[in-house]
KEZA-297747 format. One record per residue (C-alpha): residue number from 1; residue in three letters; y, x, z. Coordinates in pm, 1 decimal. Layout:
REM residues N
+-----+------+----------+----------+----------+
| seq | type |       yy |       xx |       zz |
+-----+------+----------+----------+----------+
| NUM |  ALA |        Y |        X |        Z |
...
+-----+------+----------+----------+----------+
REM end
This chain:
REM residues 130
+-----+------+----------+----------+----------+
| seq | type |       yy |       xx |       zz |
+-----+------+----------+----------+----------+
|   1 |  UNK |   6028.2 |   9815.0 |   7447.7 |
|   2 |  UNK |   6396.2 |   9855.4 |   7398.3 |
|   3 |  UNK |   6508.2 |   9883.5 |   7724.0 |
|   4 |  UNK |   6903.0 |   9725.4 |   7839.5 |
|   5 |  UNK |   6824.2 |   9751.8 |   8220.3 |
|   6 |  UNK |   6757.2 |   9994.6 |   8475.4 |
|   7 |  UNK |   6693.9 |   9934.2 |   8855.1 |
|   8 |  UNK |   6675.4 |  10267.0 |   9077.2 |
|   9 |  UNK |   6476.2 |  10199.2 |   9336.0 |
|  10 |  UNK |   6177.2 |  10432.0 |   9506.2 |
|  11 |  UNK |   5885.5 |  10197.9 |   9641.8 |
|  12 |  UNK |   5538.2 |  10365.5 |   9764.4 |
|  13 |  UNK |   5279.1 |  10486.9 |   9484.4 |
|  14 |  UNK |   5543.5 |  10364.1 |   9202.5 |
|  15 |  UNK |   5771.9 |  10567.3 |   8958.2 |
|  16 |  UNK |   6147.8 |  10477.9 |   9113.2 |
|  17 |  UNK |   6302.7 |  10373.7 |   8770.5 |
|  18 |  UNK |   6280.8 |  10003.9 |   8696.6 |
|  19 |  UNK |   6332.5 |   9929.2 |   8333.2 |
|  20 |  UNK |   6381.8 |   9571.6 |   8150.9 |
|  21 |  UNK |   6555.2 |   9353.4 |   7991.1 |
|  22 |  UNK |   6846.6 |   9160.5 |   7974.3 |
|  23 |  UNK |   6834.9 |   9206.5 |   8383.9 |
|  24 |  UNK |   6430.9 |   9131.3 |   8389.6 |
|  25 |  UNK |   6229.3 |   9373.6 |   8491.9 |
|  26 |  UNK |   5924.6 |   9477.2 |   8290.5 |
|  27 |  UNK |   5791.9 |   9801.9 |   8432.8 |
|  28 |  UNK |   5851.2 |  10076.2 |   8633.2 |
|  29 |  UNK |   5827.8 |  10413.4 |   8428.9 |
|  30 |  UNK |   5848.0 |  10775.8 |   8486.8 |
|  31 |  UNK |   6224.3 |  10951.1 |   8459.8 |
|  32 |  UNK |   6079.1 |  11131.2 |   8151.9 |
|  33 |  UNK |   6023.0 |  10807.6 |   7947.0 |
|  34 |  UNK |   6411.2 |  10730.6 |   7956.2 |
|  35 |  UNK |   6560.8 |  11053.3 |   7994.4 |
|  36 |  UNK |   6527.9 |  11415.0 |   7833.5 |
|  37 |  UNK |   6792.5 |  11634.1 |   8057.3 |
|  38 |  UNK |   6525.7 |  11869.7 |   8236.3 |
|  39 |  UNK |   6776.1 |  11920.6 |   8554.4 |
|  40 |  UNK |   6805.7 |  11522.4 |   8607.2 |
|  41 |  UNK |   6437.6 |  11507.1 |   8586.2 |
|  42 |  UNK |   6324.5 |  11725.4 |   8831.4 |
|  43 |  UNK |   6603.5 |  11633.7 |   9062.0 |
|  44 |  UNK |   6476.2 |  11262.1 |   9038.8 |
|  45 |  UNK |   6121.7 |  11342.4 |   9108.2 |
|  46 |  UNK |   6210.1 |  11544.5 |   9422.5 |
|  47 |  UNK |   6467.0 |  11252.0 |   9516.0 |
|  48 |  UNK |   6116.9 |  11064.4 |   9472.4 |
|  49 |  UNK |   5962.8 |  11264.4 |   9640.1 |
|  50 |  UNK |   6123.8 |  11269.6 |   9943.5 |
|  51 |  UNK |   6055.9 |  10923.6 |   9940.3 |
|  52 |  UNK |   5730.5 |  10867.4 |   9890.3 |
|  53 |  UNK |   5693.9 |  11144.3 |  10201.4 |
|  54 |  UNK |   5806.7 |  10905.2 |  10432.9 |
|  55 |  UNK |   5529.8 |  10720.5 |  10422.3 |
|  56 |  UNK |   5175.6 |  10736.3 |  10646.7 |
|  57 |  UNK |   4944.6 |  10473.6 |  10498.9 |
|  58 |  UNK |   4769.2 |  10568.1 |  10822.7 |
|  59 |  UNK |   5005.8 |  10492.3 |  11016.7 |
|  60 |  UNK |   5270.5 |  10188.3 |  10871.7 |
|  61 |  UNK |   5452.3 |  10162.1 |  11204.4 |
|  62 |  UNK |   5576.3 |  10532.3 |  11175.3 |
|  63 |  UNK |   5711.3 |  10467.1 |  10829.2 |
|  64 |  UNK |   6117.2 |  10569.4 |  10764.4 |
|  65 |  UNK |   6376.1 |  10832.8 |  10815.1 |
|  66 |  UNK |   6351.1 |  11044.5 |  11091.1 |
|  67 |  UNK |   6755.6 |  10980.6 |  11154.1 |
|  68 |  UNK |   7082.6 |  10815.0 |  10975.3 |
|  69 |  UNK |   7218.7 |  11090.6 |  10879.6 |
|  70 |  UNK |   6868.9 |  11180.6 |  10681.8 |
|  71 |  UNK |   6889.2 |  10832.1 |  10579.9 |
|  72 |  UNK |   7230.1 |  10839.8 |  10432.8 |
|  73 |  UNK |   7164.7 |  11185.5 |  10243.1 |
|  74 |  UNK |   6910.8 |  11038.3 |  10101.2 |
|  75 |  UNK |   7150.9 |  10794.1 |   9971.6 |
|  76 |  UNK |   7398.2 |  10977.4 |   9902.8 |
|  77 |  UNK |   7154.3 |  11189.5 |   9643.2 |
|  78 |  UNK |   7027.7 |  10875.7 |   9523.7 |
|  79 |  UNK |   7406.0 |  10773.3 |   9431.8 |
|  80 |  UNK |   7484.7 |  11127.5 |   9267.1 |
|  81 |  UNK |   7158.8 |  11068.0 |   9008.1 |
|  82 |  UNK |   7262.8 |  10712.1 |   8979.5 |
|  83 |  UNK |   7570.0 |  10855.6 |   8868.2 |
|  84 |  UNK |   7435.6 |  11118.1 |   8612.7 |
|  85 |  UNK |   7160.3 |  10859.4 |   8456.0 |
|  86 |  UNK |   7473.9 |  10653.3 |   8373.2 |
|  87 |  UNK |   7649.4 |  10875.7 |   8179.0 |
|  88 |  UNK |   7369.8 |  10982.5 |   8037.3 |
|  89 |  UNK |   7307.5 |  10584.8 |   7947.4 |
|  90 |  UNK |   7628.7 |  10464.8 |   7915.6 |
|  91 |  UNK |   7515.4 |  10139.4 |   7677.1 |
|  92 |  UNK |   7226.4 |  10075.2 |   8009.7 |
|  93 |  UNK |   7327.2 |   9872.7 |   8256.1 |
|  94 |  UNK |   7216.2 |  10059.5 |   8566.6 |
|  95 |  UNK |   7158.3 |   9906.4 |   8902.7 |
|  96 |  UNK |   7051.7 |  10076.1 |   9238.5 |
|  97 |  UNK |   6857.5 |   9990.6 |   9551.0 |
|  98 |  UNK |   7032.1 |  10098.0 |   9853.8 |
|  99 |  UNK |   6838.9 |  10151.4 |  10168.1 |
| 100 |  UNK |   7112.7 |  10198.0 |  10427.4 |
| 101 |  UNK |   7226.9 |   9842.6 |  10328.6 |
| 102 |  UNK |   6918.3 |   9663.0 |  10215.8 |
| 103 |  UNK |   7098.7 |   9528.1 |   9889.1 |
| 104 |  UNK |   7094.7 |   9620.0 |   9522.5 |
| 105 |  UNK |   7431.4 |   9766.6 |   9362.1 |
| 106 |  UNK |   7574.3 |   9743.3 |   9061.3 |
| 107 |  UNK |   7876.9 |   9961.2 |   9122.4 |
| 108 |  UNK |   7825.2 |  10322.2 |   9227.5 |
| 109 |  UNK |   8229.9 |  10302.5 |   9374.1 |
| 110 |  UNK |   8127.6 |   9986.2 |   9581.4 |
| 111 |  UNK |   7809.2 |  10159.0 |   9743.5 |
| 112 |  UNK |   8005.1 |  10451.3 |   9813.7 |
| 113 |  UNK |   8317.7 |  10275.3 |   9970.7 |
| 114 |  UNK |   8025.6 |  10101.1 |  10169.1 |
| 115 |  UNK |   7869.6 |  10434.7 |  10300.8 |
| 116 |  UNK |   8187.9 |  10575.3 |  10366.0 |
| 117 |  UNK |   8347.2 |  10280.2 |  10553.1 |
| 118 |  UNK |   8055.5 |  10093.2 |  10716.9 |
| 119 |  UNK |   7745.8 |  10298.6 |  10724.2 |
| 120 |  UNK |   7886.3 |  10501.0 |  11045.9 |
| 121 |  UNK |   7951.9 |  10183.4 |  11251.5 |
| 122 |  UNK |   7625.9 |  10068.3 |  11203.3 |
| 123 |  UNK |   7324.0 |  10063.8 |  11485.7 |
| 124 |  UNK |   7058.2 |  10021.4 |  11288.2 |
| 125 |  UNK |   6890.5 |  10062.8 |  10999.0 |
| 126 |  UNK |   6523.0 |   9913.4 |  10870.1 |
| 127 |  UNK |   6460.3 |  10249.1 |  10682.6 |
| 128 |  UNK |   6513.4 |  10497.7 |  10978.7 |
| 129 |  UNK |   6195.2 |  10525.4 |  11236.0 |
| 130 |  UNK |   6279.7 |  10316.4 |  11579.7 |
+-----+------+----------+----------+----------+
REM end
């Protein structure tokens, strides 16, 4: 499949790369399939990682972030290999999930202007534990 689209975006028992195309998704893959820079790699599977360790299948209720702020690093990692992939893909168009704001990106500038200016007045989040 020649691939023109990639959605970052972690989800329980999946790989957190998206790919498709023309904006449709098709599959979700491991890092490796799209991308051959060991560093980015590993630092996407333990982005993944931490994750997929939020989550008790035992427990659903208890799901999240222990706290914003582990919330927002979270993002905030998630932003700096969104950033990487696209250089690395430059001809991709590369979209991200964010889970402070519940939205999908397509501008890394906007998502960061967002967790800079808005993120620290807000009371709530879904991904953070009550």
């Amino acid at each position: 499949m020649e691939i023109n689209y990639i959605k970052i975006m972690p989800e329980i028992g999946c790989y957190p790369i998206w790919v498709g195309v023309d904006g449709n998704i098709k599959d979700t893959v491991e890092i490796e399939s799209i991308c051959n820079d060991l560093v980015l790699i590993k630092e996407f599977n333990t982005w993944d990682s931490i994750f997929q360790n939020i989550y008790d299948l035992s427990d659903l209720e208890s799901v999240g972030f222990d706290d914003k702020e582990s919330l927002i690093a979270f993002e905030r990692l998630g932003i700096c290999l969104w950033n990487k992939l696209s250089i690395l893909k430059p001809d991709v168009k590369i979209e991200y999930f964010s889970f402070v704001f519940d939205r999908v990106y397509d501008n890394i500038l906007e998502l960061q202007n967002d967790l800079d200016n808005k993120a620290i007045y807000m009371d709530s989040f879904i991904w953070v534990k009550p």
